[in-house]
C-alpha positions as CSV (number, residue, x, y, z in Angstrom):
1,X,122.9,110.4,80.6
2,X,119.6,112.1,81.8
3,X,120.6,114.0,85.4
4,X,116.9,114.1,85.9
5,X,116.6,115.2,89.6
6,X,112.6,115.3,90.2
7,X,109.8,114.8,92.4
8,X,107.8,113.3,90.9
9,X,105.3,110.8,92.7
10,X,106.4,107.6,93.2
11,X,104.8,104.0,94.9
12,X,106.1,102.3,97.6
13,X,107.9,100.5,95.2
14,X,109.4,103.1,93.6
15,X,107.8,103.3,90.1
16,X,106.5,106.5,88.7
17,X,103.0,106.9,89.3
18,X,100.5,107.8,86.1
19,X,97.4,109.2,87.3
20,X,94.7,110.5,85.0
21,X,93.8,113.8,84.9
22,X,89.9,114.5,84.4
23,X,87.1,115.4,81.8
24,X,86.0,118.9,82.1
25,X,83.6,121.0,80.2
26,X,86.1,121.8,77.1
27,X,87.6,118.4,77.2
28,X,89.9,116.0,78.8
29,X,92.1,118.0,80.5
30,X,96.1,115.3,81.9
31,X,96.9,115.5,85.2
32,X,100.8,115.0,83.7
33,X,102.5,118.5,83.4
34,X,105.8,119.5,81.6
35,X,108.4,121.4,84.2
36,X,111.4,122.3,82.6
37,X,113.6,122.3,85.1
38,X,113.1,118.7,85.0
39,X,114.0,115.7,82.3
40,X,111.3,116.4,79.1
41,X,112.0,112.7,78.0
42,X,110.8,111.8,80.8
43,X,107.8,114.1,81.2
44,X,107.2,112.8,77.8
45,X,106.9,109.3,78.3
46,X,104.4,110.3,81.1
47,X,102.3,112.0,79.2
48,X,102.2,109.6,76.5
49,X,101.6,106.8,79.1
50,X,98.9,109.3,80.5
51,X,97.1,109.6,76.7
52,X,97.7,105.7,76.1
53,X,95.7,105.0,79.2
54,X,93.5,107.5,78.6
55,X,92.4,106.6,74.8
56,X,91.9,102.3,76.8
57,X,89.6,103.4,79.0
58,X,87.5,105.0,76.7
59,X,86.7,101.7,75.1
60,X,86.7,100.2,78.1
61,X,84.1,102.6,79.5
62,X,81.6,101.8,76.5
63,X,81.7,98.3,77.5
64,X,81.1,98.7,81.1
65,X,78.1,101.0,79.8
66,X,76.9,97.8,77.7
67,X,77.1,95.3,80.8
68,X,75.3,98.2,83.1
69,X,72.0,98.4,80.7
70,X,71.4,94.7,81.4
71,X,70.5,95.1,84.9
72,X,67.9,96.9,85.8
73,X,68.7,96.1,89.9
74,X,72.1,97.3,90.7
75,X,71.9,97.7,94.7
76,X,73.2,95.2,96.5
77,X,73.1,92.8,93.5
78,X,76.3,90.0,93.1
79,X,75.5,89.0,89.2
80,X,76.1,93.1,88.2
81,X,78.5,93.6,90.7
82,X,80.8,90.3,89.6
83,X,79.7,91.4,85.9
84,X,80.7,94.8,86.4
85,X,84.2,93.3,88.4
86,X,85.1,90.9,85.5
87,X,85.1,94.4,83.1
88,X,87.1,95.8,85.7
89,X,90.3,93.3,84.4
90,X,91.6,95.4,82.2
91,X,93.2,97.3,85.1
92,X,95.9,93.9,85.1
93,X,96.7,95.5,81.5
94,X,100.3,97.1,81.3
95,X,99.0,100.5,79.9
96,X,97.4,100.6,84.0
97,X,100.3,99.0,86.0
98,X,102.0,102.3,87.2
99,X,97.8,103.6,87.4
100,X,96.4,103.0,90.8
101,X,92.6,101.6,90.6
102,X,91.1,104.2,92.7
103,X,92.2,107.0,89.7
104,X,90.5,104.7,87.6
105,X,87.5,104.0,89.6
106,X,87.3,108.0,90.3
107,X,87.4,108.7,86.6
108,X,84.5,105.7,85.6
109,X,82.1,107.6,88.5
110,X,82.7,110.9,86.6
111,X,82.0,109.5,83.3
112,X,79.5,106.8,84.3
113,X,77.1,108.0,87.0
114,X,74.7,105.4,87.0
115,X,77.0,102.7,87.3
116,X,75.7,103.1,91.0
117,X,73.5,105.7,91.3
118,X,72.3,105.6,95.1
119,X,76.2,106.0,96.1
120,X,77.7,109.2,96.1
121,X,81.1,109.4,94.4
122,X,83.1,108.0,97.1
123,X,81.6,105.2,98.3
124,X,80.9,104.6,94.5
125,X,84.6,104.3,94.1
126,X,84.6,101.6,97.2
127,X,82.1,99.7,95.6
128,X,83.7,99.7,92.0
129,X,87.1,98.0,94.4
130,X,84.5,95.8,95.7
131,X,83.4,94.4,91.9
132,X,87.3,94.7,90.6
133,X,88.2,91.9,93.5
134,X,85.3,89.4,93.0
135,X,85.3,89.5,89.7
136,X,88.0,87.3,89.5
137,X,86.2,84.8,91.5
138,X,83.9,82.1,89.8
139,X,80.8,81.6,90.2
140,X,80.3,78.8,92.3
141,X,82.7,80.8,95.0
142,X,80.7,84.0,94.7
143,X,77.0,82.2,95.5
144,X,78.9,81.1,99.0
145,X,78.6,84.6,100.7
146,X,75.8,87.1,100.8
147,X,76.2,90.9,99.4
148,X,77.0,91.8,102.8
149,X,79.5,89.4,103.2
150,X,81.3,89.9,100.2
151,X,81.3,93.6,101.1
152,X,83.6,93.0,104.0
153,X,85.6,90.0,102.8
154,X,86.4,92.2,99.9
155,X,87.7,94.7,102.4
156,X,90.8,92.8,102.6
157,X,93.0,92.1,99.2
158,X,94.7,89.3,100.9
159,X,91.3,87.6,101.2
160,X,90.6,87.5,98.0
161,X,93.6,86.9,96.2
162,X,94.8,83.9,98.7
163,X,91.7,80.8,97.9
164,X,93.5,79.1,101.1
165,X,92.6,81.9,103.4
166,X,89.3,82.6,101.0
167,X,88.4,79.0,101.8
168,X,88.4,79.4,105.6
169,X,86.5,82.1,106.0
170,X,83.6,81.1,103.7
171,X,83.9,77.8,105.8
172,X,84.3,79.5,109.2
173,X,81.5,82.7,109.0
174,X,78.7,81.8,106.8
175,X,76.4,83.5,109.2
176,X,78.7,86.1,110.1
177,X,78.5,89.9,108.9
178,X,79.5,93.2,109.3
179,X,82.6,94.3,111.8
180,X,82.3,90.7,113.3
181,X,82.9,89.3,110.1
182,X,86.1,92.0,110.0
183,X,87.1,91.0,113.0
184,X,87.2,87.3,112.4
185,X,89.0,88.0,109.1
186,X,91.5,90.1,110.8
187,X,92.1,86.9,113.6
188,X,92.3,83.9,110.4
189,X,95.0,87.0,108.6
190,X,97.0,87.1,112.2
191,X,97.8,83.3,112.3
């Protein structure tokens, strides 16, 4: 029986968070440390979660590299930004579960810098959660909304993932943009 007592970070729901640590100039270099005033099995399985993760995304980044030479237009653009988003699946992969996206996203700027090169790193990583959400969308949904539209419905997870709610927007705002789209989104979300 482990008396692990630690403090580790933790989600709201109470699962260990993995994060990744970050590639520097004499390697990859894990966010994971061992403490030994803390349970090394557990530390372990961290780190090895950490590596597992790690060794995906590498492949995964080579892919997204693929998909990113076949556009030449990248601003503002739905096809690479749903192309880029359908790449972007593999974060539904149980190596990433305990992984949260933006660690991810943060890592693919770093590693990746013209997957949107007129962004600086931040709003790159916003962008990369705007192509992760509609690139579970088809097709005939995503040519129902401007750039700009999609920018803001993508704002809001719930949108997206519920096609009920997803449906009445696109029906309610085609014209609609910017923080009066946001605001009508926020008023279909409160009923």
């Amino acid at each position: 029986m482990s008396t692990h007592k630690s403090n580790d970070s933790r989600d709201e729901k109470g699962k260990p968070e993995i994060g990744f640590g970050k590639k520097t100039d004499e390697g990859y270099k894990y966010r994971t440390r061992i403490n030994f005033k803390e349970d090394l099995s557990f530390q372990i399985g961290k780190l090895m979660q950490e590596k597992k993760a790690k060794d995906e995304l590498e492949s995964h980044i080579v892919q997204i590299r693929k998909i990113i030479s076949r556009f030449k237009i990248k601003e503002k653009n739905l096809d690479y930004y749903s192309a880029v988003g359908k790449a972007l699946a593999f974060l539904h992969n149980a190596t990433f579960k305990n992984i949260k996206p933006y660690s991810v996203f943060r890592r693919l700027v770093d590693e990746i810098p013209n997957i949107l090169p007129e962004l600086d790193a931040k709003r790159a990583q916003d962008h990369l959660m705007m192509m992760y959400r509609i690139g579970e969308l088809r097709d005939g949904v995503l040519a129902k909304a401007s750039w700009e539209q999609w920018y803001e419905i993508s704002k809001f997870k719930n949108v997206i993932s519920n096609r009920t709610i997803l449906k009445k927007v696109l029906a309610s705002y085609a014209d609609t943009t910017g923080p009066d789209l946001r605001e009508r989104i926020r008023s279909i979300l409160s009923k």
